[in-house]
C-alpha positions as CSV (number, residue, x, y, z in Angstrom):
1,X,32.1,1.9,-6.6
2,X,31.9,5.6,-7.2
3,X,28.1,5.2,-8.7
4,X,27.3,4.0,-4.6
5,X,29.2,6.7,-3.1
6,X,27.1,9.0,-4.9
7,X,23.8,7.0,-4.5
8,X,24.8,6.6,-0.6
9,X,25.3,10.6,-0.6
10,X,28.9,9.8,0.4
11,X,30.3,11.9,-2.3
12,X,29.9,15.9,-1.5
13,X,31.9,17.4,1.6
14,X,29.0,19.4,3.0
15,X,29.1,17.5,6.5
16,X,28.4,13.8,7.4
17,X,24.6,14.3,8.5
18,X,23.8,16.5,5.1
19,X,25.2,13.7,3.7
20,X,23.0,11.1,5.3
21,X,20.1,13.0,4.6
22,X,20.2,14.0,1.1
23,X,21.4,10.5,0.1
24,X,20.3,8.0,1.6
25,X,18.5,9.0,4.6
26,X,15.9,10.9,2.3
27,X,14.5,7.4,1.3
28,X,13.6,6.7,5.3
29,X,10.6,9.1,4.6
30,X,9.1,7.9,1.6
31,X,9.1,4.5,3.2
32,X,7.6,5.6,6.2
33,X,4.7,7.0,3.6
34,X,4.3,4.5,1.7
35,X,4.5,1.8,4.7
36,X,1.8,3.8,6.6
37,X,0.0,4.0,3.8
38,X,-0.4,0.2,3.6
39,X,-0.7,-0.6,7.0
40,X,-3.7,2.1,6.5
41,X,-5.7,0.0,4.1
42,X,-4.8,-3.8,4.9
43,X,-7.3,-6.3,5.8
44,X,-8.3,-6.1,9.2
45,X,-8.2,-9.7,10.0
46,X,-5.5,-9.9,12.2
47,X,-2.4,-11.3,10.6
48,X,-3.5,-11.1,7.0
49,X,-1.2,-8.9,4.7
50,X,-3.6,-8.2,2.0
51,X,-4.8,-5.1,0.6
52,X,-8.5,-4.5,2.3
53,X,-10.6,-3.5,-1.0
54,X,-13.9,-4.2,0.2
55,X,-16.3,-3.5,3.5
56,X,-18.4,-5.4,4.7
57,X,-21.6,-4.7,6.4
58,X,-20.1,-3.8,9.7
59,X,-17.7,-1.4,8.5
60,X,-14.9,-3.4,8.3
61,X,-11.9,-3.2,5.6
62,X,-11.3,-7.2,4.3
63,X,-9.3,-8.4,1.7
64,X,-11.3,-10.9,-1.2
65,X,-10.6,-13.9,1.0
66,X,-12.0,-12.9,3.9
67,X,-15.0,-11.0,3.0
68,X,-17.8,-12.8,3.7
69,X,-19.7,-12.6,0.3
70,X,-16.7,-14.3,-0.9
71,X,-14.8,-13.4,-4.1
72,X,-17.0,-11.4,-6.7
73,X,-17.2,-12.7,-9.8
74,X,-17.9,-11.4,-13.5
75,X,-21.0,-12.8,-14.1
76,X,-22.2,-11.6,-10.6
77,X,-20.6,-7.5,-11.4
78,X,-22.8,-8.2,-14.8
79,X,-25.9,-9.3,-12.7
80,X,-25.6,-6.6,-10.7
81,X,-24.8,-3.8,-13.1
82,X,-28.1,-4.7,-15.1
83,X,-30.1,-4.8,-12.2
84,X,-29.0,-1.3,-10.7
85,X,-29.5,-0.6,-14.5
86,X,-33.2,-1.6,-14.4
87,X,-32.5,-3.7,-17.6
């Protein structure tokens, strides 16, 4: 149990919201990041959790599923690439 204690920050005498803040407590920000982060690029149909990775033509941020195109495929990326290519 001593390996929690220490992981908790419970483990140094410097005062009980040191403590909480060098051990623990320091995680609370990098989740705040990383959650903001998310929420940040998520599809913006209402509910959905996935990752938006590609706009559509008004702008918005949707997630394969939603987009109205559909999902791209590889023989469409090829199409596409040797057209822009002029080949």
């Amino acid at each position: 149990m001593h390996w929690l204690s220490h992981w908790l920050g419970l483990d140094n005498a410097s005062g009980a919201i040191y403590l909480f803040w060098s051990g623990i407590g320091a995680d609370l920000g990098y989740l705040a990041i990383v959650g903001g982060l998310y929420r940040h690029r998520n599809c913006e149909i209402q509910g959905c959790p996935r990752l938006g990775r590609r706009t559509s033509a008004a702008g918005h941020l949707l997630c394969r599923k939603h987009h109205p195109d559909g999902p791209l495929t590889v023989e469409a990326a090829h199409a596409a690439h040797r057209k822009a290519a002029g080949s």
